[in-house]
Steps between C-alpha positions, in 0.01 A plus 500: 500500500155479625389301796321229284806469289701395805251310613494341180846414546517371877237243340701368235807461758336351799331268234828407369634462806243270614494313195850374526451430845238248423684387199832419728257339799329278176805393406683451855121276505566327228895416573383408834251235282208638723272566159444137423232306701139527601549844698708681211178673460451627821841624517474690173136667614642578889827647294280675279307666819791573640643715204194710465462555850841605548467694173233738640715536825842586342256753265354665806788543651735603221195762361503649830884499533539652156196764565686603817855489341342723262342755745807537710774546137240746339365627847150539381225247393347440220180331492447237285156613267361292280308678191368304164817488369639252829163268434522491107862366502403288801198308305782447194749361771208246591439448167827406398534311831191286444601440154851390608411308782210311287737430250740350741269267637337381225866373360492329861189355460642332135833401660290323738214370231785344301641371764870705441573576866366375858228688665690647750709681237203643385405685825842610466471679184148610559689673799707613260286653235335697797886640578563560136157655418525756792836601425442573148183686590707680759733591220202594279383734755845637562506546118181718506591681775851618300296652237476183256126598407 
């Protein structure tokens, strides 16, 4: 397995992992009756902050745990090159990613036109659709990286 494959793979479970974090906090919000009022908004945004902070932190750390895990099972290192290959199936990832994510948010944007959910659902799944996006581009990538083109 090569090093971008597993890196590959630590993204899609520390996403996960953070995903259903801020799913359960959302919802311990929203038993809690904290996302109705005039600062629901706030909330949601400071929540959202909070997740992708914390995101690139757990990353960091688990990238660097994970290299050195690596180093110390195999007792060597293998650097981690990127060639053509690495950028071609990382400008279809975006692709797919900004396709997925626009998609998302446009349905948002027509919940909210007709008037189908509140407004601060719609952050919610806009949050969502940038979860759902990068983890099927993550997937995508993993896909690639298999031998699936």
């Amino acid at each position: 397995m090569s090093q971008q494959e597993k890196s590959v793979i630590v993204s899609l479970i520390t996403s996960l992992i953070l995903f259903v974090f801020f799913a359960f906090y959302m919802f311990g919000l929203h038993e809690q009756g904290r996302l109705v009022g005039p600062d629901v908004y706030s909330l949601i945004g400071k929540s959202f902050f909070l997740l992708i902070g914390g995101g690139i932190a757990v990353s960091i750390v688990v990238q660097i745990l994970v290299t050195i895990i690596h180093a110390i099972v195999t007792k060597g290192y293998e650097p981690m090159l990127n060639d053509e290959r690495d950028k071609l199936y990382s400008l279809k990832c975006m692709q797919i990613i900004l396709l997925i994510f626009s998609v998302g948010f446009m349905a948002s944007m027509a919940l909210l036109a007709l008037e189908m959910v509140a407004p601060h659902i719609v952050f919610l799944l806009i949050i969502f659709s940038m979860f759902i996006a990068n983890f099927i581009g993550d997937l995508v990538k993993l896909f690639l990286y298999r031998g699936g083109m």
